[in-house]
C-alpha positions in Angstrom: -42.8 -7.3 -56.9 -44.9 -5.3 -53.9 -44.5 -8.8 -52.1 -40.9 -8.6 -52.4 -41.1 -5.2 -51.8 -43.1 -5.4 -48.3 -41.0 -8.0 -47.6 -37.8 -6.6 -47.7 -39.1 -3.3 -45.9 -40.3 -5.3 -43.3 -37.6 -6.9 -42.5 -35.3 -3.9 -43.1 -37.4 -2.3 -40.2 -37.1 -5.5 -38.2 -33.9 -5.8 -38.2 -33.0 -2.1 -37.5 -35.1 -2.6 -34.5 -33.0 -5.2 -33.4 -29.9 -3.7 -33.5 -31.6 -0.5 -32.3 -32.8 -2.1 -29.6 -30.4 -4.9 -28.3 -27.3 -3.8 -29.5 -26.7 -7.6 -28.3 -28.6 -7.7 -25.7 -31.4 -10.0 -26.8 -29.0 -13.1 -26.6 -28.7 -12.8 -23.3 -32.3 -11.7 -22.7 -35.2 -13.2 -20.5 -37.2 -13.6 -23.5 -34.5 -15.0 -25.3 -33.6 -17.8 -22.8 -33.6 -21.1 -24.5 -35.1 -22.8 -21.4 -37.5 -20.0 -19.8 -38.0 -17.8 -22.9 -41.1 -16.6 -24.8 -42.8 -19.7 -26.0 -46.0 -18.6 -27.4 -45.9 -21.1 -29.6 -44.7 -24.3 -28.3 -44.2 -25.8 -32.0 -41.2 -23.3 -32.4 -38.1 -23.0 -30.6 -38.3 -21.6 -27.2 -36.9 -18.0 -27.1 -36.7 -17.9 -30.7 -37.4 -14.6 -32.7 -40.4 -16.2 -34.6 -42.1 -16.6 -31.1 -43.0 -12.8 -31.8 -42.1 -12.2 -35.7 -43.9 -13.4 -38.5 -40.7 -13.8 -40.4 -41.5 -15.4 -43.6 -45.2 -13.9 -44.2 -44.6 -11.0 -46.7 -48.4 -10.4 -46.2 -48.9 -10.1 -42.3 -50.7 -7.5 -41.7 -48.9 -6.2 -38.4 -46.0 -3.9 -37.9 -42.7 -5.5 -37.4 -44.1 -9.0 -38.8 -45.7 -9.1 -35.4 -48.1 -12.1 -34.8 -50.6 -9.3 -33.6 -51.2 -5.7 -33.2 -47.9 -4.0 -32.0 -49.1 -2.6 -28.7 -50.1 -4.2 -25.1 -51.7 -7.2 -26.8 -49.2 -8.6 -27.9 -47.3 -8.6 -24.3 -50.8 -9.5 -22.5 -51.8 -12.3 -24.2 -50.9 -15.8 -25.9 -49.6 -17.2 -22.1 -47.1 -14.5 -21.8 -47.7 -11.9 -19.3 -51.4 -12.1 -18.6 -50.6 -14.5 -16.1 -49.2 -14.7 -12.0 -45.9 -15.9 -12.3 -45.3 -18.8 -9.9 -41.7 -19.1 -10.1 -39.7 -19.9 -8.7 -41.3 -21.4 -5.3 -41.0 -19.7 -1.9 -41.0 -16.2 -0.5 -40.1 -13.7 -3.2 -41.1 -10.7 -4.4 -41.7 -9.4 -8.3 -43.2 -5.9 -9.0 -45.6 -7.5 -12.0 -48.6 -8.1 -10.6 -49.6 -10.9 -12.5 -52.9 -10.1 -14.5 -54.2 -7.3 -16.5 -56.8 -6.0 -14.4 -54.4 -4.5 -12.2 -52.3 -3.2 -15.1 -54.7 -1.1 -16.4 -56.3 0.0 -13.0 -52.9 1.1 -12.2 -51.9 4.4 -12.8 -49.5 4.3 -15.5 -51.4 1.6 -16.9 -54.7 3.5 -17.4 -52.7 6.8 -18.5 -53.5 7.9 -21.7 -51.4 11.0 -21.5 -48.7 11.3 -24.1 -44.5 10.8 -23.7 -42.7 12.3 -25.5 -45.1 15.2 -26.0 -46.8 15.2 -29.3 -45.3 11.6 -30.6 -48.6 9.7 -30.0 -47.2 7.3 -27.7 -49.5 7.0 -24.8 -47.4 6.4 -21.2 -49.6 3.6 -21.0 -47.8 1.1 -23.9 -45.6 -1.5 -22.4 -42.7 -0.2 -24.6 -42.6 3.1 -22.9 -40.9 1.4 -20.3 -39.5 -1.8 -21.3 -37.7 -3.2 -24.7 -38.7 -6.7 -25.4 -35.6 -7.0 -27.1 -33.5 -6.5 -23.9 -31.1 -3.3 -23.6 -27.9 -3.1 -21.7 -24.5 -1.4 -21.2 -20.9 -1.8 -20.9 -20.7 -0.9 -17.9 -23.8 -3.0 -16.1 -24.9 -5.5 -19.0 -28.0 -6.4 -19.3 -30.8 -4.0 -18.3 -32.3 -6.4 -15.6 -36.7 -6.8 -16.5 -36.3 -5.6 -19.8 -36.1 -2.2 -19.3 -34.9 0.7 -21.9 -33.0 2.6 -19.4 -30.8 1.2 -16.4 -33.7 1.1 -13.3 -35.2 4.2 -12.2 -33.4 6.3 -15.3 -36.1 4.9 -16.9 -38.6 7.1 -14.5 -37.3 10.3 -14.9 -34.9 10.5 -18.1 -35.2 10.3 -21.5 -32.7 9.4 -23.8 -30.4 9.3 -21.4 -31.0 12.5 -20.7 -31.4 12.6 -16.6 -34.5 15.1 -15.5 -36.1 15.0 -18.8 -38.3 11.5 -18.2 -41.8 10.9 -17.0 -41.2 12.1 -13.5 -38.0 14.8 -14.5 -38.2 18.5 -14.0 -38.9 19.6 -17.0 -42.5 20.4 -17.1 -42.9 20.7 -20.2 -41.8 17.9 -21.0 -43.6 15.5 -18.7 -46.7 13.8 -19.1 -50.0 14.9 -17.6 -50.4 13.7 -14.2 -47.3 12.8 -13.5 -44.9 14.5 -11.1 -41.3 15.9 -10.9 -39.3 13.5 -8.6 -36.2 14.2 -9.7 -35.9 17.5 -8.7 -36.4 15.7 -4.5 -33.3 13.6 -5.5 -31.2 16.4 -6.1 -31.6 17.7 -2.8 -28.9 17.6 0.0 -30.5 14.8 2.1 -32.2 11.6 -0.2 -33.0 8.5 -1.1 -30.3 8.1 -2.7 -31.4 6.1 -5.9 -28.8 5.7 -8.2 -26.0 5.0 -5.6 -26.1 1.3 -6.6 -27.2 -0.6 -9.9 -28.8 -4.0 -10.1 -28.1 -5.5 -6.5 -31.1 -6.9 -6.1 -31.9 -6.9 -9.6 -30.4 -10.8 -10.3 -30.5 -11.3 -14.0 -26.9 -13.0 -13.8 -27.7 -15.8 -10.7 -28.9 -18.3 -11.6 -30.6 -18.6 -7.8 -32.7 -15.8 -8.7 -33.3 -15.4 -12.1 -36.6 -13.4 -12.0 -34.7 -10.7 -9.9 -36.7 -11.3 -6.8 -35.2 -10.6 -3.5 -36.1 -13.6 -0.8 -38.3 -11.9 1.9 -36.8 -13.2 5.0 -35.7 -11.3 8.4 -32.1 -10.6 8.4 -31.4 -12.1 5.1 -28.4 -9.8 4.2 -30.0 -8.6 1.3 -31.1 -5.0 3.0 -27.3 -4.9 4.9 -23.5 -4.1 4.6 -22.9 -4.0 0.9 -26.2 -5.0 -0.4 -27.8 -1.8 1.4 -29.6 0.3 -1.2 -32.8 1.6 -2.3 -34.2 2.2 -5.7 -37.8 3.4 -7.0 -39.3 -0.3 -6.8 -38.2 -1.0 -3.6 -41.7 1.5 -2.4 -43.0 1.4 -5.7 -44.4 -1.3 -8.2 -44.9 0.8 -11.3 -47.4 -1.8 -12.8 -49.9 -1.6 -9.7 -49.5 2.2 -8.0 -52.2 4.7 -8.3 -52.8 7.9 -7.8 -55.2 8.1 -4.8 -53.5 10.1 -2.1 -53.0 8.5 1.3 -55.6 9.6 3.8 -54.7 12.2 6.4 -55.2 11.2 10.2 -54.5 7.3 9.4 -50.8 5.2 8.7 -52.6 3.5 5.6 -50.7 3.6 2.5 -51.8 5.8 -0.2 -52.0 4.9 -3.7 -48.5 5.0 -4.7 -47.2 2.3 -2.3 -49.9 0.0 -3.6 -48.0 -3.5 -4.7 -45.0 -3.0 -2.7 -44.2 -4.5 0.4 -43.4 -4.2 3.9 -43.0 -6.0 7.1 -45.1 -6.5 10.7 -43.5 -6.6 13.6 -44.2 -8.8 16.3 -45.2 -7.7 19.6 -43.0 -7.3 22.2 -42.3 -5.7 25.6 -41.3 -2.2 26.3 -37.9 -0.7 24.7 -37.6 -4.5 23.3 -36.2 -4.7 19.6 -38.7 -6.7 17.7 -37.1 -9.6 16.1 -39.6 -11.8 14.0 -41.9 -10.2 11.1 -44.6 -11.5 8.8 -44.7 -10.1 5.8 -47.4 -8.2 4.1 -48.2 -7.7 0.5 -49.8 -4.3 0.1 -52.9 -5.7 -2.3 -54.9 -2.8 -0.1 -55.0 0.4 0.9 -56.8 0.3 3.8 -55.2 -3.1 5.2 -51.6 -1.6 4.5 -49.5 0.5 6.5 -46.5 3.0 5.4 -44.4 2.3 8.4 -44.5 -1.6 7.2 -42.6 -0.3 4.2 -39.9 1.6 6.2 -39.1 -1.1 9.0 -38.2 -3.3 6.0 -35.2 -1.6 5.6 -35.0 0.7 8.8 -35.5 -2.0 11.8 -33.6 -5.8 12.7 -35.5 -7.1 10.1 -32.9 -5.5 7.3 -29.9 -5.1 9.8 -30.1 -7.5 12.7 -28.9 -5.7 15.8 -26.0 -4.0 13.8 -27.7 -0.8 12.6 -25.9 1.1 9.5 -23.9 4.1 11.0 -26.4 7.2 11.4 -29.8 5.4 11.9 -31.5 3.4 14.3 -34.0 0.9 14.8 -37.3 2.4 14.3 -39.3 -0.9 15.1 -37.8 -0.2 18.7 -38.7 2.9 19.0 -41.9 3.2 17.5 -42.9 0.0 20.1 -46.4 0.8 21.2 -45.7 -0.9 24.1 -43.2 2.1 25.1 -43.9 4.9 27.5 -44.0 7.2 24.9 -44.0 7.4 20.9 -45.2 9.2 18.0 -48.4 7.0 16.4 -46.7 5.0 13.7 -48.2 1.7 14.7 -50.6 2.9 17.2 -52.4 6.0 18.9 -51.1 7.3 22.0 -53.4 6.2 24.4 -52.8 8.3 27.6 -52.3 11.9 25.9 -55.8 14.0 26.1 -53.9 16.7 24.7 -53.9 16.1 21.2 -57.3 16.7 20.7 -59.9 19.1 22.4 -61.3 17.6 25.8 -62.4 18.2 28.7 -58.7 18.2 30.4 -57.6 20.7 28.2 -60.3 23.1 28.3 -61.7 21.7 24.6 -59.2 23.9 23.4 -57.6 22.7 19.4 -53.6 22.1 20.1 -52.9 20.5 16.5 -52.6 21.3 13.1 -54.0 20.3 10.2 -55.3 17.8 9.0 -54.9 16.4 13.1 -57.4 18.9 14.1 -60.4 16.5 14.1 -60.7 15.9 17.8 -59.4 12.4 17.3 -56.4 10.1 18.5 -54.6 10.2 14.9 -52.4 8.0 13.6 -49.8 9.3 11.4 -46.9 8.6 8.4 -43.5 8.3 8.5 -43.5 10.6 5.5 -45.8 13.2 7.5 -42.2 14.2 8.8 -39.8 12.9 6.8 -40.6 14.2 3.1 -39.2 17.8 1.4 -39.2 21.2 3.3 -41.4 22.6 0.4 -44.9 21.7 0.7 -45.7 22.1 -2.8 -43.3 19.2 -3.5 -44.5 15.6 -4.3 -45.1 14.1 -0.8 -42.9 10.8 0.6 -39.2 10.7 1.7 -37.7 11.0 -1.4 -35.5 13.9 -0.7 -35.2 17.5 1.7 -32.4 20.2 2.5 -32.5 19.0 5.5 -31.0 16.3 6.8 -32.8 13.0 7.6 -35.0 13.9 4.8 -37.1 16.3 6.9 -39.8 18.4 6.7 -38.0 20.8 8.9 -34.3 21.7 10.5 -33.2 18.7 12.6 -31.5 21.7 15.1 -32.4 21.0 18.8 -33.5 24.8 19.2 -35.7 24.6 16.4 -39.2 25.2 17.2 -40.9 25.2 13.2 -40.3 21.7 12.8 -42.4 20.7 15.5 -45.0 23.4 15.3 -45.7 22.1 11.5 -48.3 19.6 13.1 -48.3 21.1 17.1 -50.2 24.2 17.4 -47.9 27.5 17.8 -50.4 28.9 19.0 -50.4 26.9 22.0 -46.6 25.4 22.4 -44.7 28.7 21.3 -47.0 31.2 22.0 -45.9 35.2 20.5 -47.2 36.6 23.8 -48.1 35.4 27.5 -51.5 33.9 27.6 -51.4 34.6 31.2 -54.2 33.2 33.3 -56.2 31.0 31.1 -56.4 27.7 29.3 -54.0 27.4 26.7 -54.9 23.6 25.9 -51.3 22.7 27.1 -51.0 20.6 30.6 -47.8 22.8 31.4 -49.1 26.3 31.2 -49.8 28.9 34.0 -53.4 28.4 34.5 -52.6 24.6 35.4 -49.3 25.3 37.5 -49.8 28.9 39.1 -46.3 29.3 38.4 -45.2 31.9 35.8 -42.0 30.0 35.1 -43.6 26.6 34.6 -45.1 27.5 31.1 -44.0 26.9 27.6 -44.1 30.8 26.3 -41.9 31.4 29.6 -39.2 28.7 28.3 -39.5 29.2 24.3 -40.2 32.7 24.2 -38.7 34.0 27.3 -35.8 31.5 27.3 -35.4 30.7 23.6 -35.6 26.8 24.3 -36.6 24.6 21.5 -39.0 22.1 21.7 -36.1 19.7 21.6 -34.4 20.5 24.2 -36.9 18.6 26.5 -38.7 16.5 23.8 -37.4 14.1 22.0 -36.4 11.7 24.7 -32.5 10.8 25.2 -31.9 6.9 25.0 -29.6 7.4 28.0 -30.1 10.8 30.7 -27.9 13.4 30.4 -25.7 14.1 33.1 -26.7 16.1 35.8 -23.9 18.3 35.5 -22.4 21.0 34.3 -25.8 22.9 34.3 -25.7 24.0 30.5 -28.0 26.8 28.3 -27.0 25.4 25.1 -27.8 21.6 24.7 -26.0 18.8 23.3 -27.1 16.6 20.3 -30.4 15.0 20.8 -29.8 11.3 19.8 -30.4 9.4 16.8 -34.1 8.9 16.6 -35.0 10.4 20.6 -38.0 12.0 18.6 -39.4 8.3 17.2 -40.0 6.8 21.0 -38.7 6.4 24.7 -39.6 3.8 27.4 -38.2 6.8 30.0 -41.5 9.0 30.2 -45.0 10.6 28.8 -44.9 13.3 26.5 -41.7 12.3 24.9 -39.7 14.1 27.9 -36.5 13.2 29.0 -34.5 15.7 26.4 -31.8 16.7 26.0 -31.9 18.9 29.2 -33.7 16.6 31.2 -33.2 13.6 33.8 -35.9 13.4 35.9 -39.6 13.7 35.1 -42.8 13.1 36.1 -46.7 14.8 36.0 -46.2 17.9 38.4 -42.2 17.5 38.7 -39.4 18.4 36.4 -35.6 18.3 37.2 -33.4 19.8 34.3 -30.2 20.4 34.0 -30.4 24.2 33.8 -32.3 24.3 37.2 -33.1 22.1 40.1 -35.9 20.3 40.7 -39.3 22.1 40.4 -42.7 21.2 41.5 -46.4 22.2 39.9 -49.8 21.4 39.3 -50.0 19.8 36.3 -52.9 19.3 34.4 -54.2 15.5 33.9 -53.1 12.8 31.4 
């Protein structure tokens, strides 16, 4: 009688799960999959239930008539998922990284913090994220990797309820560790996660059946109306970590480890790069963030046909230009950003570029929220762009967030000494020919003669008030040094300027 009794709870709870858990879904699950289903046991039939459930032992000692303990073992062993998948050949990509090492070196993998709070359920548990029984909708069918939730819902909701996840807003809810992302993609200018489901998630083609994007320059698959980004296209959630990205480099940090990103090939100045390699970030140190960005933001994703609003970045970040911010590579000409003896040793950058060396730097160390305090990357700002600061030509604060104030947009005249800055009045002579005489005198922003223009402006009418600075003039130029050639100038060079609010001056500048 306790036999029969065991039994029938057992399956009782079994099959509740089932219909809990599927609602129909497993039919049409991966692990269901006659021909590339779970086959533990190759005696059975493949995909079949009692690959997993011990159904006709009344005395198995495991919940759900498991064939083992009901937690990561029994997804991490028995030729399941302890493995690399190899399939299918060529270049793909798959967010699992393919042994358990990694797994539980990972961050969410070694977290033994507790979702929901006070349930006992560690975030760690494969089940946190992903029903082996498959899930799915109406609406989008199948969940595509076996996941509970629809893609990133699964990061920061909770019983459907958005904001309420791992990585929601609700502090109180979250686990320890983990950080409110959510709250980013509400903002006004985002990464706009949920504005497409499943297109490049390919449980229903039979071409890609692992949901694995082919990694291959131009392929269409980052363009027109496959264009999209969702949390794993920057994150693999079975291989990130927590180590933060270090300051003064372009390395990844430990979030980005496991993704993915592109290399450029080298090419001549104000050239559009064209051919990529590839690069698996399996390391910190040998991986760089703006590898990740060009996969979508450069020819590799859109050929020579950008989206409407951006721009090629692998063009304008070209180390090979005249001028660029150091994505790829430091500036090598400018002795200003860090103390020498051209600029009379004198600091001109912030933190954490105040180390007297030719930095490197992030994409994200500009383009992230406008509150420091927030989790840092590009997921989401009130400003547009997803900026740190106001895109506004006039705008000063955006730029003096890594440039010295102090030495750029001065409160009062320095007068006659070294500010640090090759266009002050200790290196001209000239009162005018200073940058507290045009930003604080004149009100200019920074903009306004950084932040080069792909194309001069025109000479006339002289104007006070400037025009839009192009799509991404602050990235690179081929025109000059320094990022000049703004939107208020057309000629420049070391010691002469011509604007269009004045005619052509002449100084003393102080050296490259």
């Amino acid at each position: 009688m306790r036999r029969l009794l065991v039994f029938l709870l057992t399956i009782s709870a079994l099959l509740a799960g089932i219909i809990y858990a599927d609602s129909g879904s497993y039919k049409f699950s991966k692990h269901a999959d006659p021909s590339i289903g779970v086959n533990r046991d190759p005696d059975l039939p493949r995909g079949d239930c009692s690959q997993c459930h011990i159904q006709h032992n009344p005395d198995t000692p495991f919940d759900f008539a498991l064939f083992t303990e009901a937690d990561n073992g029994a997804c991490l062993s028995s030729g399941c998922h302890e493995y690399e998948y190899q399939w299918p050949p060529g270049d793909f990509h798959w967010s699992y990284p393919g042994n358990v090492p990694d797994w539980y070196n990972s961050g969410h993998g070694a977290s033994s913090s507790l979702f929901p709070p006070g349930t006992g359920r560690e975030v760690r548990l494969c089940v946190q994220c992903h029903n082996p029984h498959g899930a799915g909708d109406s609406l989008n069918g199948v969940y595509p990797s076996a996941t509970s939730y629809l893609e990133e819902k699964g990061c920061y909701s909770s019983n459907g309820i958005s904001g309420q996840g791992c990585h929601g807003m609700n502090s109180s809810y979250r686990p320890t560790g983990a950080a409110d992302i959510y709250s980013q993609l509400l903002k006004l200018s985002r990464h706009d996660v949920e504005s497409a489901a499943k297109v490049h998630s390919s449980d229903w083609q039979l071409s890609l059946p692992y949901g694995r994007e082919p990694r291959t320059t131009n392929s269409g698959y980052f363009t027109g109306s496959n264009r999209h980004v969702e949390c794993v296209d920057c994150h693999n959630p079975h291989k990130a970590t927590s180590e933060a990205h270090a300051p003064g480099t372009n390395q990844i940090g430990g979030p980005l480890l496991g993704s993915w990103g592109v290399e450029p090939s080298s090419v001549g100045p104000w050239n559009t790069p064209t051919s990529f390699s590839v690069v698996d970030f399996t390391s910190i140190r040998e991986s760089r963030e703006y590898q990740l960005c060009y996969k979508c933001h450069s020819y590799y994703a859109f050929g020579n046909t950008p989206p409407t609003g951006y721009s090629d970045i692998a063009r304008e970040f070209n180390p090979a230009n005249e001028s660029y911010h150091p994505m790829q590579d430091t500036v090598r000409t400018n002795s200003y950003t860090s103390p020498t003896t051209a600029n009379g040793f004198v600091e001109t950058m912030e933190p954490p570029w105040d180390n007297g060396l030719h930095d490197l730097m992030t994409c994200s160390d500009c383009h992230a929220s406008e509150t420091e305090s927030d989790p840092r990357g590009p997921h989401g700002s009130n400003y547009a762009y997803i900026l740190i600061g106001s895109p506004s030509t006039t705008d000063v604060e955006f730029c003096t967030r890594c440039h010295k104030a102090s030495i750029y947009a001065p409160i009062s005249d320095p007068g006659f000494g070294e500010t640090g800055s090759r266009f002050d009045e200790q290196t001209t002579g000239n009162h005018g020919a200073s940058h507290y005489f045009h930003v604080r005198e004149s009100g200019y922003g920074c903009r306004q003669c950084h932040g080069a223009r792909q194309n001069s402006p025109p000479s006339m009418p002289e104007q006070r008030t400037p025009y839009a600075v192009e799509l991404g003039s602050a990235h690179g130029s081929n025109a000059f040094s320094g990022l000049l050639n703004g939107a208020n100038i057309n000629l420049y060079s070391p010691g002469s300027c011509t604007p269009t609010c004045h005619g052509k001056q002449t100084y003393i500048a102080g050296p490259e």
